[in-house]
C-alpha positions in Angstrom: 109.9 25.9 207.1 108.8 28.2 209.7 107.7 32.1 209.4 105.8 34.8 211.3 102.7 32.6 210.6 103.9 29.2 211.9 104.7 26.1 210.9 104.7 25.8 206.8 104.8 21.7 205.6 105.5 20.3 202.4 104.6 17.3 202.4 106.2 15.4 199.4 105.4 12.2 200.1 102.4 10.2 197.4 99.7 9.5 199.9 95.9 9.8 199.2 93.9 13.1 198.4 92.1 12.5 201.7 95.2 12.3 203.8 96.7 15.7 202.3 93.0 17.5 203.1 92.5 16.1 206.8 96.5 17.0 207.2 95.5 20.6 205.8 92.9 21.1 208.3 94.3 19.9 211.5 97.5 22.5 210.5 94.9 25.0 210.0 93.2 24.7 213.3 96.5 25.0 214.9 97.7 28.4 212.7 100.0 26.6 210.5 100.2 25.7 206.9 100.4 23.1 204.7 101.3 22.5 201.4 101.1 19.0 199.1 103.5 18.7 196.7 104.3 15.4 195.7 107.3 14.6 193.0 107.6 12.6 189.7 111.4 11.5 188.9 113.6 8.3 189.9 116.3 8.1 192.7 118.6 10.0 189.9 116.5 12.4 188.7 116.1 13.8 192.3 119.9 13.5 192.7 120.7 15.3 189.3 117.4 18.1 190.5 115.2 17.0 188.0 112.3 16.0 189.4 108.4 17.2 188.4 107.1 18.2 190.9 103.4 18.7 191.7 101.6 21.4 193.9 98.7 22.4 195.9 97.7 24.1 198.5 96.8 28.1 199.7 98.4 30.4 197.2 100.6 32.7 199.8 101.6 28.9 201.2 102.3 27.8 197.9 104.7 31.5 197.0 106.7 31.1 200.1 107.8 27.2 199.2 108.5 28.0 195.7 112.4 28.7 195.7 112.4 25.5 198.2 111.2 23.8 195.4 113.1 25.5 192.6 116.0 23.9 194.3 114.9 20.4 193.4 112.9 20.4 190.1 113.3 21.4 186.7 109.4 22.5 186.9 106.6 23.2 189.1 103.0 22.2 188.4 100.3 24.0 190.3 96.8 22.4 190.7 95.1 25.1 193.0 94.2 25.9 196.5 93.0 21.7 197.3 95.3 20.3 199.3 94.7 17.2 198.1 94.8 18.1 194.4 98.5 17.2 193.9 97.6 14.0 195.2 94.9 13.5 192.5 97.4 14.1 189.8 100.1 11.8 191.7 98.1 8.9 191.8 97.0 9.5 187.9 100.7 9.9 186.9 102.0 6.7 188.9 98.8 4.6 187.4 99.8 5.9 183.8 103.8 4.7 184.5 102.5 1.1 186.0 100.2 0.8 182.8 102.8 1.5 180.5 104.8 -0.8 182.7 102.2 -3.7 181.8 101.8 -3.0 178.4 105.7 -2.6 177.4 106.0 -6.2 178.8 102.9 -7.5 177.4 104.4 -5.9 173.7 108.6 -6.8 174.5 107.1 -10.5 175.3 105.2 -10.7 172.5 108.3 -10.0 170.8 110.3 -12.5 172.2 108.1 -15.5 171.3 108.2 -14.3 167.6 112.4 -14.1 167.8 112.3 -10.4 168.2 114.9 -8.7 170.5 113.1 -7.1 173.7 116.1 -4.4 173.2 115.8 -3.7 169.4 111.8 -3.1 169.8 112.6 -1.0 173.4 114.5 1.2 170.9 112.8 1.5 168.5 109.6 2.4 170.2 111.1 4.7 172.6 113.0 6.9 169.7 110.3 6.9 167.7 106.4 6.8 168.8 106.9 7.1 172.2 110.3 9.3 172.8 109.5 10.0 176.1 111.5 9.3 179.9 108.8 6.7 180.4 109.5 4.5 177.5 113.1 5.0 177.8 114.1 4.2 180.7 111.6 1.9 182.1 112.0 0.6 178.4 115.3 -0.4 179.3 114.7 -1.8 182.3 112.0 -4.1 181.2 113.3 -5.0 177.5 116.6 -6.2 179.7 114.6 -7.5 182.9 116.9 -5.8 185.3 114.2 -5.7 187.7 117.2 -5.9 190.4 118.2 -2.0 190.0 115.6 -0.4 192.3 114.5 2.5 192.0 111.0 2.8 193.5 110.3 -0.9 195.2 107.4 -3.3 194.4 105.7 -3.1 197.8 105.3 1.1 197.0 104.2 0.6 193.8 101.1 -2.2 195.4 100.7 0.7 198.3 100.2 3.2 195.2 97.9 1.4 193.1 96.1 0.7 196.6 95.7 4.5 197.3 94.4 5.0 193.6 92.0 2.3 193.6 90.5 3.6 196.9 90.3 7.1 195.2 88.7 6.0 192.5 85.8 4.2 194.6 85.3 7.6 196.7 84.6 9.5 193.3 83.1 6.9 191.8 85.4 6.2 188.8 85.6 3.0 187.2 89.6 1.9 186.9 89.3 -1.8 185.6 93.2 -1.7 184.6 93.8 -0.3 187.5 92.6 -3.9 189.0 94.9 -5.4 186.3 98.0 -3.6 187.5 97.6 -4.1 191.1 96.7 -8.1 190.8 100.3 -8.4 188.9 101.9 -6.4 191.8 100.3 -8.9 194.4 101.0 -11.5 192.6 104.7 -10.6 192.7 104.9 -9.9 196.0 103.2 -13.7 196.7 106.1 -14.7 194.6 108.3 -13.4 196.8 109.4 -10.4 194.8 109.2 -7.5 197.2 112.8 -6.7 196.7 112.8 -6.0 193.4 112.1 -2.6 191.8 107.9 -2.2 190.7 109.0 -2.8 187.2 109.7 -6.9 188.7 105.6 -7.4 187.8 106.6 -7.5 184.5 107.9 -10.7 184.9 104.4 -12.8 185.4 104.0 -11.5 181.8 106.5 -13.5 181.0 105.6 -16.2 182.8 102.0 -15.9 181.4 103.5 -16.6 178.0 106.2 -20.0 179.1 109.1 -17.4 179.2 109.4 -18.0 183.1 
């Protein structure tokens, strides 16, 4: 958008907290603004204007985006004046999914070896214990392995869990199932796999077990 102060970006796209603050200060030091506000919600969730979305940024920055992104979300979570804030709270988000990602496989495979249904225990879990999007429709996806329907691709979900580790180094946070997550995405992707959606690592659990 542009006003009587310049140039105002939002920049939605999940890159790393450093990325957002550098970006901040070079449209600073030119009289623009910039504001970070990165999005939670699959391909249909942004088509149906549901998406979460995430914000951060200078407050009067932040106030003039707002009905832009009204528009597409069904809420707005503000995390201050640090550009690279939202970013923070991206990365977390999208390591939380991938884990429950890898432990939904790890638990539906399980499952399987013992002559349990991967759907039956997808439902069960997901109306029940964990009745949330997460579990329910990445619960689908993974109880019936329809790792063809893409919805956020295996290579972003590597370049994710890439960004996250390299956050986690800078402020010194130890992430050990963050390694976990990340060596089944590269293992996919030396499987050949980068066309399927990120949900796809699910199936060297699989493998792991003599389901492949």
């Amino acid at each position: 958008t542009e006003g009587a102060s310049g140039i105002l970006h939002i920049s939605m796209s999940t890159v790393s907290p450093e990325t957002s603050r550098r970006m901040a200060q070079i449209h600073s030091g030119r009289g623009d603004r910039f504001v970070s506000a990165p999005v939670f919600g699959r391909p249909e969730a942004a088509a149906a204007r549901k998406l979460w979305i995430c914000q951060s940024g200078e407050a009067d920055a932040k106030a003039q985006v707002r009905p832009v992104l009204e528009a597409m979300g069904q809420g707005i979570f503000d995390f201050g004046e640090d550009p690279g804030a939202a970013n923070v709270v991206k990365l977390a988000g999208n390591f939380l999914i991938a884990s429950a990602i890898e432990a939904m496989a790890e638990a539906f495979t399980l499952g399987e070896k013992n002559g349990v249904e991967r759907g039956r225990m997808a439902e069960m879990f997901a109306r029940t214990l964990f009745a949330c999007p997460i579990y329910l429709n990445y619960g689908r996806l993974i109880a019936e392995q329809g790792y063809d329907k893409v919805g956020f691709s295996l290579p972003l979900g590597l370049k994710d869990m890439q960004l996250l580790q390299a956050t986690a180094v800078t402020s010194k946070v130890p992430m050990p199932f963050a390694g976990v997550v990340r060596d089944r995405l590269v293992a996919a992707m030396a499987k050949g796999r980068e066309g399927l959606d990120w949900t796809g690592f699910a199936l060297g659990v699989s493998e792991d077990a003599g389901l492949g």
